[in-house]
C-alpha angles and dihedrals in degrees: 000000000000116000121227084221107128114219123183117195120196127199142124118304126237090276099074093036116191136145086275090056093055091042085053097059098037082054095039087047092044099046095045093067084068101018137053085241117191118174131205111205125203098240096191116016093177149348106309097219085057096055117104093218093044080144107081105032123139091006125146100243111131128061082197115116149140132290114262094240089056111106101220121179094199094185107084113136137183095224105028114095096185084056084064087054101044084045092055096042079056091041096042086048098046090047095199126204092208135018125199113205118199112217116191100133139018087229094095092030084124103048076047094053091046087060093051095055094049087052089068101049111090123342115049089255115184115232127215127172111195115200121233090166128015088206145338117228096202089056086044096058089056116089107213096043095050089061094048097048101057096044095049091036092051095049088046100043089044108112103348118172087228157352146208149201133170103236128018091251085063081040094064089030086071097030091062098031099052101019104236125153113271098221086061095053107078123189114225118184122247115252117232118262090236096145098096089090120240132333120256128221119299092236091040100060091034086065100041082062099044098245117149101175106102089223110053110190103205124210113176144168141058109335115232134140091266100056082066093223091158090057088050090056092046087055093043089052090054092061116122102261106238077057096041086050092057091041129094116196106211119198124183134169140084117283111237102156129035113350098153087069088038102052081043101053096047094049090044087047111102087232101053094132090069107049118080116192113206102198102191141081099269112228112239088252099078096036089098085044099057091029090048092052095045109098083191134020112215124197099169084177116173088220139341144183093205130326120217088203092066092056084047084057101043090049090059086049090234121156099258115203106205146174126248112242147114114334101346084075084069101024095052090036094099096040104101091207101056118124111200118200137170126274108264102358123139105189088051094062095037087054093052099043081056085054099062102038104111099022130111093184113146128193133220117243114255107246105261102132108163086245089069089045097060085045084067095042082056093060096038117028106004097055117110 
């Protein structure tokens, strides 16, 4: 039976697509076969020119989208004053009895903070703010943005109904960093990203994408310090030879940080022939076809909250070789065909990419539907 409970979600649009923007619509979706949903989406987070993946924004790369009986007010932007007012005369209209508010940067902290005003104008809302990140170094080492971010975030986080993260190390992260009471903070599982269709044949997708190794190591995602790419080329480079020579070492994602020493430490690698480097934020279209053709997914990250790549790869049932670190120790803990290794350590990637050469194992999916998410949101946050 539908409740007549009323739940607004806010997160970036489609514009400026990201992970958190994916993770908006598959909640929003979920949450609308038992609640009335309505969204409000961040339109422009930041100076476009500023972006690191300027490049694909505004483009036309995902078929995902909302259900048709979702209200979205897709207009919401960081330096456009009449966009607020157009977002409270929505808000005031939809009267929602909770609103979700997706944090993964400070950059929005202030669109945030007007939400949450408007939530306290009028009807008694219950306001709620899920983590997707504690906090981001790189916004940390800038000056500016560090003080912006801990004024803003200290006004928004004060006296929330409710918070969320996605694993109890992010739990007692935010617990500790931002002093919150740890028995209002609830830790709801991440849903997996399977809504990218069914996988093709191995061979098929290895020669759309003109690979000709017979083992192809993915990496894939956003590049940044902290996915440890340069870790996994030093590995790769450590294989035994007659391996390394039937391998392909497949990286995709866009560059954010650091591509000059990228770029430099791949044409410098022995083994620079076989490593092909996609810079560019991949369409949803061709995710079956580059997750299809990897034998072994690979994420060496330095640290992590969650990492919607992994649930890509555990959807597709794919051996996922994985650091060790923060909540994808919990959230990877009941994939069987998860491979933990060490922060930083070369010999224990290169073991585990050994590991899987040869093999054609694939792994069920853990049971996290969205279905069974909002399940979770019901006990926790969604109870009266």
């Amino acid at each position: 039976m539908r409740s007549e409970k009323k739940i607004c979600i806010v997160g970036p649009s489609k514009r400026f697509i990201s992970g958190i923007s994916y993770y908006t619509i598959r909640l929003a979706n979920a949450m609308s076969e038992s609640y009335d949903v309505s969204v409000i989406c961040f339109r422009q987070l930041l100076p476009t020119f500023l972006f690191p993946g300027k490049g694909h924004v505004g483009k036309d790369i995902s078929t995902l989208d909302f259900r048709s009986d979702i209200e979205v007010f897709d207009g919401m932007d960081y330096n456009n004053p009449f966009t607020w007012f157009k977002a409270y005369r929505f808000f005031k209209r939809q009267h929602p009895d909770v609103v979700i508010l997706q944090w993964w940067t400070s950059s929005v902290a202030h669109m945030h903070l007007l939400l949450k005003l408007f939530s306290s104008l009028g009807k008694d809302t219950k306001v709620v703010i899920e983590f997707h990140e504690v906090v981001d170094p790189f916004e940390e080492a800038i000056l500016p943005i560090r003080l912006y971010s801990k004024l803003m975030g200290k006004s928004l986080r004060k006296d929330l109904d409710a918070y969320i993260t996605h694993s109890r190390s992010d739990q007692q992260l935010v617990a500790e960093r931002y002093d919150i009471d740890m028995e209002k903070i609830h830790v709801i599982p991440h849903g997996l990203y399977d809504q990218y269709g069914e996988p093709v044949e191995s061979r098929d997708a290895k020669e759309s994408l003109s690979i000709e190794e017979e083992f192809v190591i993915l990496s894939f995602g956003l590049i940044r310090k902290y996915k440890g790419i340069p870790y996994l080329i030093e590995a790769f480079e450590e294989l035994p030879e007659e391996i390394a020579q039937k391998s392909r070492l497949l990286i995709v994602g866009e560059v954010w940080e650091d591509r000059k020493e990228l770029l430099e430490q791949i044409e410098k690698s022995p083994y620079s022939e076989k490593i092909t480097l996609v810079d560019e934020y991949v369409p949803d279209d061709m995710i079956p076809t580059y997750f299809s053709a990897a034998d072994v997914l690979v994420l060496p990250y330095l640290r992590a909250s969650q990492s919607g790549i992994a649930h890509i790869g555990m959807s597709f049932g794919k051996p996922v070789v994985v650091s060790e670190v923060g909540g994808l120790k919990e959230s990877m803990a009941d994939y069987k065909g998860t491979f933990f290794v060490r922060p930083q350590n070369v010999d224990d990637i290169r073991e585990q990419i050994l590991r899987q050469f040869g093999t054609t194992d694939k792994y069920d999916p853990p049971v996290r539907t969205w279905d069974k998410i909002v399940e979770v949101f019901q006990k926790s946050i969604l109870k009266d």
